[in-house]
C-alpha positions, -999 to +999 in steps of 0.1 A: +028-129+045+064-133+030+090-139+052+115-124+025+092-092+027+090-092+067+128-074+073+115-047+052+089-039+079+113-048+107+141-025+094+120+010+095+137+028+122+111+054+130+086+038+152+057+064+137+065+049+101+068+010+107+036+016+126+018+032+093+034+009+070+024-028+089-009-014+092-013-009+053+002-044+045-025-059+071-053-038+054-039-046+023-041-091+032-073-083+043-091-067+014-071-090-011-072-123+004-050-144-021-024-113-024+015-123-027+040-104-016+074-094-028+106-069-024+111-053-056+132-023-060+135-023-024+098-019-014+072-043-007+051-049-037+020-066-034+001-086-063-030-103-072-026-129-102+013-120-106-001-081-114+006-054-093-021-040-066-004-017-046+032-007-030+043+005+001+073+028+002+094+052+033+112+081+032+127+102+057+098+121+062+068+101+051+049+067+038+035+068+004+006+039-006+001+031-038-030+016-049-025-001-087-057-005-116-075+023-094-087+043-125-121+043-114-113+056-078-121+090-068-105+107-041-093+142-030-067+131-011-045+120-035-007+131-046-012+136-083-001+106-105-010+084-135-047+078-142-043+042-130-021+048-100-036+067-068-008+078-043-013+087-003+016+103+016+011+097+049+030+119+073+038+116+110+007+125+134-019+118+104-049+103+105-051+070+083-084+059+071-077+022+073-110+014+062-115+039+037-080+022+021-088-011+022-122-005+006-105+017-023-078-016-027-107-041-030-123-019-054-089-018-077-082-052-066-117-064-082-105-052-118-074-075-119-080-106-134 
């Protein structure tokens, strides 16, 4: 994990959020092994082979995940977006599907080169 990245997680004030949000960046390490990690635009970006593979972003209300290159995933659950982009917002007292995630981020993680 990058320490430059870390504050990022640190600094979420609701407890509910930084919760949701270091849970997808572990989930996220362990389905892409080799993944790097970087602050860009003020979120923490993760990448496989210098190309994006998913982001993790707060708002007031709410943590979006996006999952990059995931064309060929299929999910109801889904805010609509860009064929190759797949967006969750996850809202306070939801149920995350860590496992359901992680296998949908190998599975777009795969197709990067």
């Amino acid at each position: 994990m990058n320490p430059e990245v870390t504050p990022f997680f640190d600094g979420i004030a609701q407890e509910w959020q930084a919760e949701v949000a270091n849970r997808l960046r572990q989930l996220v390490h362990a389905a892409i092994p080799d993944v790097q990690e970087r602050l860009q635009y003020g979120k923490p970006h993760f990448l496989k082979n210098g190309k994006y593979a998913a982001v993790v972003g707060t708002a007031k209300g709410w943590v979006t995940f996006t999952i990059f290159n995931a064309t060929d995933i299929d999910a109801d659950f889904f805010e609509p977006s860009p064929p190759d982009r797949k967006t969750i917002k996850i809202l306070p007292k939801t149920d995350v599907d860590c496992d359901l995630l992680g296998k949908l981020v190998r599975q777009a993680a795969s197709t990067i080169a």
